[in-house]
N, C-alpha and C positions, 0 to 999 in steps of 0.2 A: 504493500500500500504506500508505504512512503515514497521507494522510486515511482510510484504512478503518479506522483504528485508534481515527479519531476518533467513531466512529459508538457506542460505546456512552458516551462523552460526553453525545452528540447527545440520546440516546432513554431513556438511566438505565437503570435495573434491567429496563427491559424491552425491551433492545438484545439481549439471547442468544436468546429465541427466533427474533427476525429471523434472526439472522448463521446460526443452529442450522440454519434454512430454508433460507438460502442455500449452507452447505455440501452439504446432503444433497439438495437442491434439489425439497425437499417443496414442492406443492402445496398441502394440507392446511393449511398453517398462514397464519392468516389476520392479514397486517400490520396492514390499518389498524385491528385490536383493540389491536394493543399501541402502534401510531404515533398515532393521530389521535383515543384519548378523552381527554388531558389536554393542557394548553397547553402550549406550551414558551415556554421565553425566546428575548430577541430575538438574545439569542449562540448558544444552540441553531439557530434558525432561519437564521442567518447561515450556518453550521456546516453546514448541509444543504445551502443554496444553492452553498456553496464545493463541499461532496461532489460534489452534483450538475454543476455546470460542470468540475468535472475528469476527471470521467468521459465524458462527451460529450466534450473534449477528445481524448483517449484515445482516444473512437470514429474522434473526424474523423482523425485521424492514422494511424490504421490502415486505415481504409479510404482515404487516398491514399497509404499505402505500397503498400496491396495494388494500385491504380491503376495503378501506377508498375510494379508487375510486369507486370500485365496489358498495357501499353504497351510496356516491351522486350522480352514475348514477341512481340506480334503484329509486332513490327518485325523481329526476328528470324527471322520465318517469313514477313514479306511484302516482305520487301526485301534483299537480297544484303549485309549490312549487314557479318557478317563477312569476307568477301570485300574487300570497300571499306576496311575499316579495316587491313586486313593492305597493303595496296597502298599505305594510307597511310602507316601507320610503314613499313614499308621502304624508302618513297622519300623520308623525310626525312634531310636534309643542315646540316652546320653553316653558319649564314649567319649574317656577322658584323655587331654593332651597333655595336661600338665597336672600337677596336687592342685585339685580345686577347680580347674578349669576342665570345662566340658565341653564337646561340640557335636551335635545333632548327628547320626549316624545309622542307616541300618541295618536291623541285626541278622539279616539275611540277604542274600544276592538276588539282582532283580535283572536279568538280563533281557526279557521281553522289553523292559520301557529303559533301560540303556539302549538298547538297538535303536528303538524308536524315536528317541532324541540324536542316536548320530546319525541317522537317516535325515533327519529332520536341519539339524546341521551340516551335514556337506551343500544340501541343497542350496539352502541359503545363505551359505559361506562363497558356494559357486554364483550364486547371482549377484552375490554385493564385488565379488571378482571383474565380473565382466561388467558391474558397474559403474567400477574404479575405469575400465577400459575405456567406456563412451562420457564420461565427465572428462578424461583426460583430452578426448579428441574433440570432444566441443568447448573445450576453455571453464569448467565449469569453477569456482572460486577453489583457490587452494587449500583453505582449510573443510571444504564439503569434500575434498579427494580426499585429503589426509583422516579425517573421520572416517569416511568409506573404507578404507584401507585397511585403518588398525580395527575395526569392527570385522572385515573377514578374514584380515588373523584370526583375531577370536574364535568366530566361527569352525573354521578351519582347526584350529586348536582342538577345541568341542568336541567338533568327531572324530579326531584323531586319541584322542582320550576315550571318549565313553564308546570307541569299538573296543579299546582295553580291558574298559573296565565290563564290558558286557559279555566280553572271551574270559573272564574274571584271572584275567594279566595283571591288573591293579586290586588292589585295596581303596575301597570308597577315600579311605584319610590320604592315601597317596593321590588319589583322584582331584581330591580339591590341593592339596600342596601343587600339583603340577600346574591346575585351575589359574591360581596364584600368578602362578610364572608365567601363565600365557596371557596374563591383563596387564602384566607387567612390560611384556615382548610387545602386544599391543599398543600400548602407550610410548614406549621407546620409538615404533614403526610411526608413529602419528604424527608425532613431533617432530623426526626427522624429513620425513617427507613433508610437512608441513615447511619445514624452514628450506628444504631443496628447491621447492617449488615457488616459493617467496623469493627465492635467492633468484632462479629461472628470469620470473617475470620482472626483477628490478634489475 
């Protein structure tokens, strides 16, 4: 909303038939008469370019939320998922890490809904993958890549872990110690590609 604000900056005095168009979502009225017969400056032009990359921005973001729904329904519908998760918290147990300190653990193996989460995980590890890929080829803001990034670490992490823990390779407490490590990796990945790609474009 606020770069929308900037748009009759952008175009001058003949920014209100656009925006006029766009509320009432005429057809009839025809932009490139009022956009494209006089020059604009190179701040103007700048000005667009910003418009335009935040709104694609926008796009990509809502359509992997909307992704992201589509994925916990179909997992919802194709796999016992609540079932599995109710078995889980209710069979967790306090299991101690240190004198006095406890943390949440259960007392038995659950490999049906490990599977189902690193299933669920590479998926989604893969798509925020290839989504780091078309932010990068459309210019999208450096820190929405760098977020994108270290979240499919994450991902990626996730179900490289709970196929472990679901072949029961791991022990749940070693499960979350590695967890740890991979929000940790995450966040290192974020950062640096964040400062790569600020370094890039200055």
């Amino acid at each position: 909303m606020a770069l929308a604000r900037l748009e009759p900056l952008v175009y001058g005095q003949d920014a209100w038939p656009i925006l006029l168009g766009r509320f009432v979502g005429s057809s009839w009225i025809d932009h490139s008469r009022f956009c494209f017969d006089k020059k604009i400056a190179p701040w103007q032009a700048q000005l667009l370019t910003e418009l335009s990359h935040y709104r694609l921005s926008r796009n990509l973001r809502a359509a992997s939320f909307g992704l992201f729904l589509v994925l916990v329904g179909v997992f919802l519908a194709a796999y016992p998922l609540v079932e599995e998760s109710r078995s889980f918290f209710r069979d967790l147990r306090p299991a101690p890490i240190f004198d006095q300190v406890y943390y949440p653990a259960p007392s038995a193996p659950h490999p049906s809904f490990y599977h189902i989460l690193s299933i669920f995980s590479i998926i989604w590890g893969g798509w925020l993958g290839l989504l780091v890929i078309i932010q990068l080829v459309v210019k999208d803001r450096p820190r929405r890549v760098a977020h994108t990034l270290g979240d499919c670490i994450f991902w990626i992490g996730a179900w490289y872990f709970l196929d472990k823990l679901a072949a029961t390779a791991l022990s749940f407490g070693s499960f979350l110690s590695l967890m740890i490590v991979v929000v940790g990796v995450s966040l290192i990945v974020r950062a640096l590609t964040l400062a790569g790609l600020e370094g890039l474009r200055h």
